[in-house]
C-alpha positions in Angstrom: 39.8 -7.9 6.0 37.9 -8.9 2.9 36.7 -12.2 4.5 35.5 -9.9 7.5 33.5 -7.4 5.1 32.0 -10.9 2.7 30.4 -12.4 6.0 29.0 -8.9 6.9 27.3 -8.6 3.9 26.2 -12.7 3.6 24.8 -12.2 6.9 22.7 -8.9 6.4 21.5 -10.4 3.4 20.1 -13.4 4.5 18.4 -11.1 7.5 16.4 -8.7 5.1 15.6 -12.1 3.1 14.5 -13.8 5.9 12.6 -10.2 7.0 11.7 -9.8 3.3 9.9 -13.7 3.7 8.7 -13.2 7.0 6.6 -9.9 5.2 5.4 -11.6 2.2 4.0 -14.9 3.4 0.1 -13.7 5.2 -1.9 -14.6 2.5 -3.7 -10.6 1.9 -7.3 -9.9 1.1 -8.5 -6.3 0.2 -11.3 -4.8 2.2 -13.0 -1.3 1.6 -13.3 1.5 4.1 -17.5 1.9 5.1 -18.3 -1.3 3.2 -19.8 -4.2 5.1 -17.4 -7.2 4.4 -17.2 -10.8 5.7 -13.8 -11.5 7.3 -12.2 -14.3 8.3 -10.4 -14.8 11.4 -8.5 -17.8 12.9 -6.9 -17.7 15.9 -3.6 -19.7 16.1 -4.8 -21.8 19.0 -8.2 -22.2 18.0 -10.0 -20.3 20.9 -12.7 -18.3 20.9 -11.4 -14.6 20.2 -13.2 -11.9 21.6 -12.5 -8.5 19.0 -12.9 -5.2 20.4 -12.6 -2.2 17.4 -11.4 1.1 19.0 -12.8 4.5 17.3 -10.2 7.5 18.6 -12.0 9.3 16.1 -15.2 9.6 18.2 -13.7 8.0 21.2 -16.0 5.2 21.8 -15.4 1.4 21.9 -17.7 -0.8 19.5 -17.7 -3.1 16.9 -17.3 -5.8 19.8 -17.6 -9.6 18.5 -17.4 -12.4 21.1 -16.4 -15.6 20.6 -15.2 -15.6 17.0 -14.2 -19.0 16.5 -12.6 -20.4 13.8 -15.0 -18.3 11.3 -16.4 -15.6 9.9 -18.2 -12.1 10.4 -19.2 -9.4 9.2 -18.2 -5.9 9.7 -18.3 -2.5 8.4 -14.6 -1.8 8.5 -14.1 1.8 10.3 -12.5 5.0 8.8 -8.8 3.5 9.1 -7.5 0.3 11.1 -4.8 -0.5 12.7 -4.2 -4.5 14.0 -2.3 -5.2 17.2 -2.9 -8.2 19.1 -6.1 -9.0 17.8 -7.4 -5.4 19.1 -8.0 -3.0 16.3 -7.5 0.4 16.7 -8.5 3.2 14.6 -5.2 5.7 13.9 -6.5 8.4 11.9 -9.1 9.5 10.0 -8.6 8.8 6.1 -10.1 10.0 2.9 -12.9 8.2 0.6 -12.0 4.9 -1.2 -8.9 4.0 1.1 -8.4 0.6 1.2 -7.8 -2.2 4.4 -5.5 -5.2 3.7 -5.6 -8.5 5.9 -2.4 -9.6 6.0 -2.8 -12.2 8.5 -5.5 -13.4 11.2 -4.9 -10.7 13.4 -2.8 -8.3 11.0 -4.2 -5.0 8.7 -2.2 -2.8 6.9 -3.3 0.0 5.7 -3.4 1.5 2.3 -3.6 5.2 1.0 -6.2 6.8 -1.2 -5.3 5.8 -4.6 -4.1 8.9 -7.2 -6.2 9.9 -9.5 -5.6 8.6 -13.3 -3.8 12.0 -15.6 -6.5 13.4 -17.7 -5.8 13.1 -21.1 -6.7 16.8 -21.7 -3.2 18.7 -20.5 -4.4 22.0 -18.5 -1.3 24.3 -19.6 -1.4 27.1 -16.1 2.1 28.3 -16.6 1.0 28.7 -20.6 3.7 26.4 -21.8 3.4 24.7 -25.0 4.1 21.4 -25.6 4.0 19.6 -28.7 2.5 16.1 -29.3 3.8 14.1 -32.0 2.1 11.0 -30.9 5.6 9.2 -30.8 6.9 7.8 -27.2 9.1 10.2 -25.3 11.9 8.7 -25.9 11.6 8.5 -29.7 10.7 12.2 -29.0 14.6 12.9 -26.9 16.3 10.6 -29.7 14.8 13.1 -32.6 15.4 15.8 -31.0 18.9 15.0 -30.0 19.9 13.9 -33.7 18.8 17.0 -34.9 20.6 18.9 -32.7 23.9 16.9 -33.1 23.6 17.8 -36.8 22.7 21.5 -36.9 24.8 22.1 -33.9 28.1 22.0 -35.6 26.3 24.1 -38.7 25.5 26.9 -36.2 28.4 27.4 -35.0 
């Protein structure tokens, strides 16, 4: 029974490493939404490569490039991509300063809108007040722990 359950679990692991591999190696390359970039494509059997960019968000077909062989172009990357096959199709419609990744010659993943950074001002709706001491949060819950562990016993 336990030899049974060990190869199980030595054989699912070495799937998701192998899947886990198999996701890491394309080389990746950032590209910004409505920025002209150059890109670089290879095909894997060195052919010409025909690229036809699909819009769903005004349903038209454009962005064609023929014969892209073993090179590079340049391209304003539409709202949001999606790579299949070496045709790129435009999924849905994405907010400012969203992000494209090559992963691979005929690969993109797509990357949400980063969050913007915390002010350092805090904005107190619920009128809470919150004390800053300047030390680390955790210092903070280790003070305020100690303190407790001695006056608790006092108060009661």
């Amino acid at each position: 029974m336990y030899l049974i359950t060990w190869l199980v679990s030595v054989l699912s692991f070495a799937a998701s490493t192998l899947s886990l591999k198999m996701n890491l190696t394309p080389a990746q390359r950032n590209v910004t939404q409505g920025k002209e970039q150059e890109f670089k494509y290879l095909p894997k059997n060195r052919t010409p490569t025909n690229i036809t960019f699909l819009d769903s968000l005004t349903n038209t077909t454009g962005h064609v490039i023929d014969g892209a062989r073993n090179g590079t172009f340049n391209w304003t990357a539409p709202a949001d991509l999606e790579a299949r096959g070496g045709y790129f199709f435009v999924l849905r419609q994405t907010v400012n300063n969203a992000t494209i990744t090559v992963m691979s010659d005929s690969e993109f993943q797509i990357l949400e809108k980063p969050k913007p950074e915390p002010s350092d001002k805090p904005e107190h709706k619920s009128g809470a007040v919150t004390l800053d001491t300047g030390f680390p949060k955790l210092v903070e819950t280790v003070i305020v722990a100690g303190i407790a562990m001695v006056l608790g016993p006092l108060v009661l």
